[in-house]
SESEDREN-230713 format. One record per residue (C-alpha): y, x, z; residue in one letter; residue number from 1. Coordinates in Angstrom, 2 decimals, m for minus. Example, Ala and Ser with C-alpha at 12.3 -4.5 7.8 and 13.67 -1.06 7.14 Angstrom:
<pts>
       Y       X       Z residu num
   m4.50   12.30    7.80      a   1
   m1.06   13.67    7.14      s   2
</pts>
This chain:
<pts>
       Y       X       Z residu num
   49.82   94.52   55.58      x   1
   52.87   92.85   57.63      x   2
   52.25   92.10   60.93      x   3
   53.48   88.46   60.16      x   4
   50.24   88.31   58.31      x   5
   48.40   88.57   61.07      x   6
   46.38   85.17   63.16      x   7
   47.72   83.96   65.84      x   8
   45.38   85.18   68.77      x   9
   47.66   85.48   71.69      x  10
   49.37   82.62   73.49      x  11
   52.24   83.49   76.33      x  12
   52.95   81.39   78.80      x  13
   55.91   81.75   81.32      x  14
   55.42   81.16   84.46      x  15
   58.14   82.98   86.58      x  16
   60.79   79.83   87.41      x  17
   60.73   78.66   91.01      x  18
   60.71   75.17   90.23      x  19
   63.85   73.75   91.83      x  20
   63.43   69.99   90.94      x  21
   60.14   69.62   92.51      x  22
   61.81   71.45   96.32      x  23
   59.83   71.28   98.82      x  24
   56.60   71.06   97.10      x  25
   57.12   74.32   94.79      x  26
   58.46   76.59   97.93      x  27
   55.11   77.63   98.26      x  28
   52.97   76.42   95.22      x  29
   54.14   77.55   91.46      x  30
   55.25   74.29   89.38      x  31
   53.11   75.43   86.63      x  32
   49.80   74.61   89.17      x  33
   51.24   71.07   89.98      x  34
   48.37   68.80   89.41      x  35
   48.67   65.74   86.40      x  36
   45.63   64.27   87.98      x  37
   42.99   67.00   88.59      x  38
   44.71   69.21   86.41      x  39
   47.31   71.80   86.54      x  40
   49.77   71.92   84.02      x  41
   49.54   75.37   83.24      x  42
   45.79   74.07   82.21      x  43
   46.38   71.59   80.04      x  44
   48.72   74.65   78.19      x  45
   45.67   76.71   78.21      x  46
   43.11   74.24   76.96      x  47
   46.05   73.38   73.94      x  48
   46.23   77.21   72.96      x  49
   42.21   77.61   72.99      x  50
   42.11   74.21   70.33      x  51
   43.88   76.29   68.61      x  52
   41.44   79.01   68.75      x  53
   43.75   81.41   70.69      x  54
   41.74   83.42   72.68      x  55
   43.93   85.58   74.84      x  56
   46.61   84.08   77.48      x  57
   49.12   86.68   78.60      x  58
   50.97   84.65   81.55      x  59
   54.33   85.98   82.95      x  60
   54.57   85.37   86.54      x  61
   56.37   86.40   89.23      x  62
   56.41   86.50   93.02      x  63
   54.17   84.01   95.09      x  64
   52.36   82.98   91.58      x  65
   48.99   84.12   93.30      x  66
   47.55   80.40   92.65      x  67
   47.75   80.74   88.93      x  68
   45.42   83.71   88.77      x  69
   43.29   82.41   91.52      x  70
   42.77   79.48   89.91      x  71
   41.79   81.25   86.58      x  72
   38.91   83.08   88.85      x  73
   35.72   82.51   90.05      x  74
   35.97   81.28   93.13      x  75
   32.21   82.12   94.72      x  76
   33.15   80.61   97.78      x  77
   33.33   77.30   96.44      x  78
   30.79   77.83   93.85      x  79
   28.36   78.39   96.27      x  80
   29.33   75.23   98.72      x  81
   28.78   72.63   95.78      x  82
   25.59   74.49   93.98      x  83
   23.48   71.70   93.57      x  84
   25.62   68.73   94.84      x  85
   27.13   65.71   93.53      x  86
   30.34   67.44   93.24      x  87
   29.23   70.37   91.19      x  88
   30.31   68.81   87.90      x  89
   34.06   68.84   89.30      x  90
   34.41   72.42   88.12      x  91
   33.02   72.20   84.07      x  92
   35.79   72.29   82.79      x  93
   37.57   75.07   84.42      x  94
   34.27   77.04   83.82      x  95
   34.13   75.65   80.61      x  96
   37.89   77.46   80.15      x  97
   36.61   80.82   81.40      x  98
   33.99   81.27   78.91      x  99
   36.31   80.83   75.99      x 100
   39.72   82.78   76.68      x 101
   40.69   85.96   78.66      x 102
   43.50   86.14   80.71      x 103
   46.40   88.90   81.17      x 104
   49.34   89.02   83.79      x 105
   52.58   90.87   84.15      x 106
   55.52   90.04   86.57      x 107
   58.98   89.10   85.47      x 108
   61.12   91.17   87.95      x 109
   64.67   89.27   87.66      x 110
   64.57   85.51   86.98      x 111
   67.09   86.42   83.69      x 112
   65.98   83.41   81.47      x 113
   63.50   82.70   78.93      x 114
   64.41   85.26   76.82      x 115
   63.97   87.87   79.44      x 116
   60.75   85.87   80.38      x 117
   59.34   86.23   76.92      x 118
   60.56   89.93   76.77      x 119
   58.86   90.69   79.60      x 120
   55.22   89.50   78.01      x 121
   56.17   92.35   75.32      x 122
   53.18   94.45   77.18      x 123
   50.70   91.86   76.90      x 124
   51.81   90.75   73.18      x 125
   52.11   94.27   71.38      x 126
   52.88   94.27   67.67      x 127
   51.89   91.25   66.71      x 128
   53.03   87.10   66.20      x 129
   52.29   85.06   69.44      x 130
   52.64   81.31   70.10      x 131
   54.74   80.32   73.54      x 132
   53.96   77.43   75.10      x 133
   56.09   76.30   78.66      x 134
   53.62   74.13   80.30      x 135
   56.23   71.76   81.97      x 136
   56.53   70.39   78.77      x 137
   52.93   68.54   78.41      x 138
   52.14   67.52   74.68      x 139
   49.45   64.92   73.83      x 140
   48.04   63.95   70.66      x 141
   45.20   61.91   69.75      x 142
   44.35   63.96   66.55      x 143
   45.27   68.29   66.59      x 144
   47.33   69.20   69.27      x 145
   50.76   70.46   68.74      x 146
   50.02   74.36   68.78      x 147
   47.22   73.66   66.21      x 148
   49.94   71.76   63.96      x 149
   52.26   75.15   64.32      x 150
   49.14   77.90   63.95      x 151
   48.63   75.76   60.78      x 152
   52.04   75.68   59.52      x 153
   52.18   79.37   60.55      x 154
   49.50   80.27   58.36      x 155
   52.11   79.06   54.74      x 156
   55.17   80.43   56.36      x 157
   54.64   83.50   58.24      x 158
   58.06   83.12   60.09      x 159
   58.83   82.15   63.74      x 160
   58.76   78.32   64.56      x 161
   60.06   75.87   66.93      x 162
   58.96   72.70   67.80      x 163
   61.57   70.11   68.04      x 164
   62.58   66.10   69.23      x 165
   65.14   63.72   68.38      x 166
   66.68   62.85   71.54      x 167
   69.56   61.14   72.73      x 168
   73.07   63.04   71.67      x 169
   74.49   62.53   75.08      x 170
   71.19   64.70   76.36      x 171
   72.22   67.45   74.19      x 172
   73.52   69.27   77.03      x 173
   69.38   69.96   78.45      x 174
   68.25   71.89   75.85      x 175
   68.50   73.99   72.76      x 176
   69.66   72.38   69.35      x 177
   69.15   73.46   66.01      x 178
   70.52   72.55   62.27      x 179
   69.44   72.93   58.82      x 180
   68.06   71.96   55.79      x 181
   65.26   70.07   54.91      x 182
   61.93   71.96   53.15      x 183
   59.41   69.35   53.50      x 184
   59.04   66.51   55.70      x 185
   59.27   66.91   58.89      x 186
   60.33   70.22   58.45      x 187
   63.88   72.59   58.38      x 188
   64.87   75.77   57.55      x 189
   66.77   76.63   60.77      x 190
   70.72   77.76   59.96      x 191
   72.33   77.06   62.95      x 192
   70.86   76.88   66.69      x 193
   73.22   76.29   69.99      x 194
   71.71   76.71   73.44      x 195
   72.86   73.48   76.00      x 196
   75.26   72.10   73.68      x 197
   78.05   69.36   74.81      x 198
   77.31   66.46   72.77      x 199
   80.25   66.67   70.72      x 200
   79.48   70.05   70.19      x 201
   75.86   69.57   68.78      x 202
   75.32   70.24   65.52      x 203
   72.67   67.84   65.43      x 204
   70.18   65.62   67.79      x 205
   67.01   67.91   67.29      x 206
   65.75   69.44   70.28      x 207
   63.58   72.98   70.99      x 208
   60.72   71.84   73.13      x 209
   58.13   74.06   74.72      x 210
   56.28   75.23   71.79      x 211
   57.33   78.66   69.77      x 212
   55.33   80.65   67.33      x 213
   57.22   84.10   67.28      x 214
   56.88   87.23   64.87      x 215
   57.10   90.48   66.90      x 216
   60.55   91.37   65.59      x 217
   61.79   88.76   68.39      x 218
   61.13   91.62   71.32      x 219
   63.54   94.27   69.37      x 220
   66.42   91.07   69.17      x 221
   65.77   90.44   72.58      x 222
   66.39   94.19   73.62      x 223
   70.25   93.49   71.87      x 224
   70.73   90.06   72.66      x 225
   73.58   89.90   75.47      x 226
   73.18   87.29   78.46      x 227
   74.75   83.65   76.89      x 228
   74.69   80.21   78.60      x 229
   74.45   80.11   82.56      x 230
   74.47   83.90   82.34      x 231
   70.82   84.24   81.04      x 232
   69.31   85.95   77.95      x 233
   68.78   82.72   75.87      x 234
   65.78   82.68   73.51      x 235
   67.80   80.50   71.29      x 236
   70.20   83.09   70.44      x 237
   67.45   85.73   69.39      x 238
   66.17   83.49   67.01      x 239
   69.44   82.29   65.73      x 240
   69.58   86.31   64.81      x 241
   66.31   85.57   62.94      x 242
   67.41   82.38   61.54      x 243
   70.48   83.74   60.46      x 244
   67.83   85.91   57.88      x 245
   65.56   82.51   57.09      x 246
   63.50   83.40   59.17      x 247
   62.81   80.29   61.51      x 248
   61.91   76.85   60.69      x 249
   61.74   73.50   63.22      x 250
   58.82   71.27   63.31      x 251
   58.97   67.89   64.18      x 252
   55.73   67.53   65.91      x 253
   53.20   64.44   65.46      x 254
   52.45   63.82   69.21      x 255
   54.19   62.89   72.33      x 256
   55.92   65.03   75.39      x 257
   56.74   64.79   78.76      x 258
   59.27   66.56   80.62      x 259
   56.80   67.67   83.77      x 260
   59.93   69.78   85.02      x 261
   61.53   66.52   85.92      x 262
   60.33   64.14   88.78      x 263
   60.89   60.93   86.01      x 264
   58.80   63.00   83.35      x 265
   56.32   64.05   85.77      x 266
   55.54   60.42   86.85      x 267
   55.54   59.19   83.36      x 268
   52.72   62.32   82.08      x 269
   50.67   61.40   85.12      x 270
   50.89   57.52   84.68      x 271
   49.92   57.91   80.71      x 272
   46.80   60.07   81.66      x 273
   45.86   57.99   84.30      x 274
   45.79   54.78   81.31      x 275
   44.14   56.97   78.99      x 276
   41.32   58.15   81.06      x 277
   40.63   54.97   82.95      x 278
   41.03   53.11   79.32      x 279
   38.37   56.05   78.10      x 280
</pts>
């Protein structure tokens, strides 16, 4: 049987960036453990994957990222101050998160891009497809969450996917872009993808967000695939090696995202929560 065949039981999550934008506050706490409420991002990431009954989280991190697997802990200390207090119910839901996934760690040595990031997790992922998801881009949906849409989609195509936006073409320049045609709505067969494209240069207004689903043949493209755009190895151009084969569709998810690596998305995720809880 091809490994494509296989569930998707492994999400990987990197978590090696320093977190520029959000100076001072990241010097000495990782971005991905900057709260949206009482939450850290990298949580609400975690909670998405398990929805999507992904049971294994193999994190990248990198140097003074001890808070994420601290946090991921049992932290006895504090267990035992709030036994039996008012404040005991503060932690359900990170216990609740303990009892349904396990948790894996390597370090990303050279900040070299995501494509180095994600080649990195190869030791944690073996032979197998994985979903990504980059937890400064928070998703929300009130029905299944955006991971859940791709495992799904996963399941009839057996081929990496990427979740994508229409944005605005003069913000073409932020992110990867894609092309192609059409299979069903709401869905292309990737041709073409550029990474950070000028906006005259894009070959369309469809944006790669945070969410991948990747077959394992990524980690042998990423081995050959030279540094590209800002000197980095660019996820976008192992996949376009994939999609040059028909092997990669785009999604346009049902659901809404916020870009938590800027200050203006950040505020925005943190004010919509805030309205959704207190509105219940």
């Amino acid at each position: 049987m091809s490994k494509n065949n296989e569930k998707i039981k492994k999400c990987l999550f990197p978590a090696a960036g320093y977190g520029t934008r959000f100076l001072p506050a990241t010097k000495a706490i990782p971005k991905e453990m900057l709260p949206v409420l009482t939450k850290p991002l990298l949580q609400y990431g975690v909670e998405e994957a398990i929805e999507a009954e992904i049971e294994t989280m193999a994190i990248v991190t990198g140097r003074g990222k001890r808070a994420i697997e601290d946090h991921f802990d049992i932290s006895y200390e504090l267990e035992h101050q709030i036994k039996g207090t008012s404040k005991e119910h503060y932690l359900d839901e990170i216990r609740d998160v303990l009892t349904k996934c396990t948790f894996s760690y390597t370090r990303q040595l050279e900040m070299k891009g995501l494509g180095h990031a994600i080649a990195s997790g190869e030791t944690l992922i073996g032979d197998e497809p994985f979903a990504v998801i980059l937890a400064d881009d928070l998703c929300d949906n009130g029905g299944d969450a955006v991971l859940t849409q791709m495992v799904k989609l996963y399941e009839k195509y057996k081929c990496s996917i990427v979740a994508v936006q229409e944005i605005l073409q003069k913000d073409t320049s932020k992110y990867g872009v894609i092309a192609g045609d059409t299979i069903e709505d709401g869905i292309i067969r990737v041709s073409d993808m550029v990474e950070k494209p000028q906006p005259e240069l894009a070959p369309s207004n469809l944006a790669i967000i945070g969410r991948y689903i990747l077959t394992p043949d990524i980690f042998d493209i990423l081995k050959e695939t030279k540094a590209g755009k800002g000197g980095e190895i660019q996820i976008t151009d192992a996949l376009l090696a994939q999609a040059k084969k028909g092997g990669v569709i785009a999604y346009k998810f049902k659901g809404k995202r916020f870009d938590c690596g800027s200050v203006d998305g950040f505020v925005e995720a943190t004010n919509y929560f805030y309205d959704k809880q207190k509105n219940g």
